[in-house]
matplotlib code that plots the C-alpha trace (Angstrom):
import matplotlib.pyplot as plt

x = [19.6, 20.0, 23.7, 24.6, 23.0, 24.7, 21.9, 23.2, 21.6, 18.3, 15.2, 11.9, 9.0, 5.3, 2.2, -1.1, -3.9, -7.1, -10.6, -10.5, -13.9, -15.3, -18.1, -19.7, -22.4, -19.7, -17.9, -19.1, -21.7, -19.6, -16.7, -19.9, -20.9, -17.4, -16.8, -20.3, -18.6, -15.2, -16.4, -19.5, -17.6, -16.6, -19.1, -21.1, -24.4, -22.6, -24.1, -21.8, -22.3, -21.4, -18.3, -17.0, -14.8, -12.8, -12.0, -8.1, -7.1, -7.4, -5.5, -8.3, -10.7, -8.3, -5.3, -1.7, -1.4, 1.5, 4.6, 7.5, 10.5, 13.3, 17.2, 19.3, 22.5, 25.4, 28.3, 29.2, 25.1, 22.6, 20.4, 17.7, 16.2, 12.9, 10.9, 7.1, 5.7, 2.3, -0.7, -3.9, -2.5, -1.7, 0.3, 3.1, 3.2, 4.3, 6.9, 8.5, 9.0, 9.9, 12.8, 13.8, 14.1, 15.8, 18.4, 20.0, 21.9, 20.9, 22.3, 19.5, 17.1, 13.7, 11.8, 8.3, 6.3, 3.6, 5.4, 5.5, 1.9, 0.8, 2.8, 5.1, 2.5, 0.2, 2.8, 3.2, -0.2, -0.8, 2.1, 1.2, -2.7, -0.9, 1.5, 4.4, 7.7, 9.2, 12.2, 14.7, 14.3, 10.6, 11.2, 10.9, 9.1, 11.2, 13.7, 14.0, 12.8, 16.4, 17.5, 14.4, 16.2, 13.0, 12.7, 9.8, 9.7, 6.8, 7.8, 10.9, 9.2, 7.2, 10.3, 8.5, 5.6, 2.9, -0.4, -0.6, -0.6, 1.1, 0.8, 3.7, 1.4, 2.4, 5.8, 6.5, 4.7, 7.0, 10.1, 9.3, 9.4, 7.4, 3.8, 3.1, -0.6, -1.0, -3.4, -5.2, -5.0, -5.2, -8.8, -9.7, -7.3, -9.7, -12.4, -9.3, -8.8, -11.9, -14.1, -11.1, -9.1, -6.2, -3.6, -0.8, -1.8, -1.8, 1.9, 2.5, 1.0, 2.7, 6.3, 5.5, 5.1, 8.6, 9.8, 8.5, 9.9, 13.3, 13.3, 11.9, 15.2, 17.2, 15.7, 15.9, 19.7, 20.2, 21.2, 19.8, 17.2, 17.7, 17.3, 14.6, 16.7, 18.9, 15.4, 15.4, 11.9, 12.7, 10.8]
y = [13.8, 11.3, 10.5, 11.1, 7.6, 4.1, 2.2, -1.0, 0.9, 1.6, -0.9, -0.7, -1.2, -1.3, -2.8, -3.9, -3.9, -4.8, -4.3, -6.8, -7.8, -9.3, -6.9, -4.3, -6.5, -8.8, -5.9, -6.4, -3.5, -0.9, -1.1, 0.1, 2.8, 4.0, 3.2, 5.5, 7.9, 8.0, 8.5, 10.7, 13.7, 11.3, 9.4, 12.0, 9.8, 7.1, 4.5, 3.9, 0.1, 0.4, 2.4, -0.3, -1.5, 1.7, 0.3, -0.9, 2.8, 2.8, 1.4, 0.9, -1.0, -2.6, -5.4, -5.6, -9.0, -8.1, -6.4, -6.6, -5.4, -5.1, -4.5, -3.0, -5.3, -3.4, -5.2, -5.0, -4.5, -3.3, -5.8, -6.3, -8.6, -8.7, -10.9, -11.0, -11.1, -12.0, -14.1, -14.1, -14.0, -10.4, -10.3, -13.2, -11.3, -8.6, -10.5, -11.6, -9.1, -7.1, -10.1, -9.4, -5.4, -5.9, -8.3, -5.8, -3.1, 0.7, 2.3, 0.7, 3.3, 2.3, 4.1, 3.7, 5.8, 8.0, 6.2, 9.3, 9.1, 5.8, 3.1, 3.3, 4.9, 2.1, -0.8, 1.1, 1.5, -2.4, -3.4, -1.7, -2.9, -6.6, -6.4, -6.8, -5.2, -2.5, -3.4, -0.4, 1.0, 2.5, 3.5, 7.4, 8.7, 11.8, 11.6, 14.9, 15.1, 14.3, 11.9, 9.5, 7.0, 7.2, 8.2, 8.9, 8.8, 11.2, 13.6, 13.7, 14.6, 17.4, 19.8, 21.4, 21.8, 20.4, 20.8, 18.2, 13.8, 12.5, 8.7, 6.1, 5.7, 8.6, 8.8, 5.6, 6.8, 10.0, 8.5, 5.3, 2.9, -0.2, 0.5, -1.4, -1.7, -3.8, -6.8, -4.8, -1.5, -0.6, -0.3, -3.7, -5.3, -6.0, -7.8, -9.7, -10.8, -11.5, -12.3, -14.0, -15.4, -14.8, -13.9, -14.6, -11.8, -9.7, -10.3, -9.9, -6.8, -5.6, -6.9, -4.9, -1.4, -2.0, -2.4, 0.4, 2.6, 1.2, 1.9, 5.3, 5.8, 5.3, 7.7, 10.2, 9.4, 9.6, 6.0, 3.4, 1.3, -2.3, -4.9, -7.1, -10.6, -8.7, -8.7, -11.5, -12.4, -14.5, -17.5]
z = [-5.8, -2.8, -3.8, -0.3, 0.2, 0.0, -1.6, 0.4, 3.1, 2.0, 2.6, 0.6, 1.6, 0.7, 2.9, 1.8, 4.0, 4.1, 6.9, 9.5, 8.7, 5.7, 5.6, 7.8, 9.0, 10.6, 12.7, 15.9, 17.0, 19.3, 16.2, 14.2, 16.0, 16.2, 12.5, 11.6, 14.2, 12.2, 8.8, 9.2, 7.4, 4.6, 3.5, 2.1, 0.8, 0.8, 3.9, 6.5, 5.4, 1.9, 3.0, 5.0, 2.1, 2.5, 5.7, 5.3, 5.1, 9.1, 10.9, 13.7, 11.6, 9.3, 9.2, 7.5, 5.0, 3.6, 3.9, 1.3, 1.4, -0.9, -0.5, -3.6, -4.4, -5.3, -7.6, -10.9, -11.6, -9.9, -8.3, -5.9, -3.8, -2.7, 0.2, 1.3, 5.1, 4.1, 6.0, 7.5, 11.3, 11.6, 14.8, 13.1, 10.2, 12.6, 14.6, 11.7, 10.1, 13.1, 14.0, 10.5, 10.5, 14.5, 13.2, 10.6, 10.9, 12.5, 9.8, 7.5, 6.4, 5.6, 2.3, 1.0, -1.4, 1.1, 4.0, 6.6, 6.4, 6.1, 5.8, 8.6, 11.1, 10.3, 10.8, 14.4, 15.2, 14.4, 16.0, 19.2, 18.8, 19.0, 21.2, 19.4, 19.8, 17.7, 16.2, 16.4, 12.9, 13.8, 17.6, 16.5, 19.4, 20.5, 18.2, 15.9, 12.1, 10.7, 13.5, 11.8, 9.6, 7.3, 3.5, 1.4, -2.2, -2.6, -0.2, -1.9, -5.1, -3.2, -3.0, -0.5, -2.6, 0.5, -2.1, -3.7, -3.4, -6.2, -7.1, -7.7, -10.8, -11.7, -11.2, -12.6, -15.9, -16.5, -15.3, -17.9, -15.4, -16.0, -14.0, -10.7, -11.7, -14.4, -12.4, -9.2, -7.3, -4.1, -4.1, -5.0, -2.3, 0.4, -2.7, -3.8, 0.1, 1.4, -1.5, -4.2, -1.7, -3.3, -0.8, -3.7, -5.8, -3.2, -2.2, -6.2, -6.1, -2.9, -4.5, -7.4, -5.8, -3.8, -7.2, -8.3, -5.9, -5.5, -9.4, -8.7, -5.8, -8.9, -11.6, -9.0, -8.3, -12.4, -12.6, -15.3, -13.7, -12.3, -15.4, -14.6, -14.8, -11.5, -9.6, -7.1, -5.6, -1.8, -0.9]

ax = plt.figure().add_subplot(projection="3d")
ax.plot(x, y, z, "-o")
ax.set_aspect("equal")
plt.show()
């Protein structure tokens, strides 16, 4: 499976995202009525309020602070290297790690674990909330299904089975691959954030998951995965 793929051209990638408010009472009061609006068929008992923390998922009422990426390293061993775009400013994040994607080569294909449905729409949607250019990679817009340089690990796994989400927890567990979630989860992000502080952890977490999944890329090619002293984390 996916041996029609040079690894060499095959980016990672994972986002983390968080609400764009500290908490619900902050969001100004049109972006509450609209937020109440958006999640009235979701929140069950829960108060709209309360909810708030769910927030990240969308990309209208939340904010990218990190995106990681990795690259695999071909050579005698397998290798690869990973580098976080991570802050507090939103839009930079965005240019630079649109200057980044734009400066290599269109025959790069980007990959991420549930990124049809949420990373890569969500780096689009907030790129085009802040004005910031698309770098040729994620232009997709009347292009056809197999013309989209995309991958996703998940989808992958579906075999056409379209029933069920299945987690890079998951996967990770019954391919043996060393779990991603061994500090936070993706729940907890926007509390580590805005109440912790701790941007770092984050990024760890984030560098983690592209791990993860560029691990994942090769159990489903058969291959051994990459040995832990071959993993390069940039800057």
């Amino acid at each position: 499976m996916l041996e029609q793929y040079d690894l060499g051209n095959l980016m990672v990638l994972d986002i983390e995202t968080v609400p764009q408010y500290p908490t619900h009472a902050d969001v100004p009061e049109l972006l509450q009525e609209l937020w109440l609006h958006k999640t009235r068929n979701m929140r069950g008992e829960t108060p709209a309020d309360e909810f708030y923390e769910r927030a990240g998922i969308w990309a209208e009422f939340g904010k990218i602070v990190c995106i990681s990426v990795g690259i695999f390293l071909n050579g005698k061993r397998a290798g690869l290297r990973v580098k976080s775009f991570a802050g507090h400013e939103e839009k930079e994040l965005l240019e630079d790690f649109s200057r980044m994607l734009t400066s290599q080569p269109l025959s790069i294909i980007l990959c991420a674990h549930n990124g049809k449905e949420f990373d890569f729409p969500y780096i689009c949607r907030r790129m085009l909330i802040n004005g910031v250019q698309f770098p040729p990679h994620l232009q997709i817009t009347g292009k056809k299904p197999w013309e989209i340089p995309h991958l996703d690990t998940m989808e992958l796994w579906k075999f056409g089975d379209f029933k069920n989400y299945t987690s890079l927890s998951l996967l990770t567990a019954i391919f043996n691959i060393p779990t991603p979630k061994d500090d936070i989860d993706g729940s907890q992000v926007g509390h580590v954030y805005w109440v912790e502080d701790d941007l770092p952890r984050i990024c760890e977490y984030c560098q983690k998951d592209v791990i993860a999944t560029a691990q994942l890329i090769r159990r489903y090619r058969g291959e051994e995965l990459i040995n832990e002293e071959f993993i390069t984390i940039v800057g």
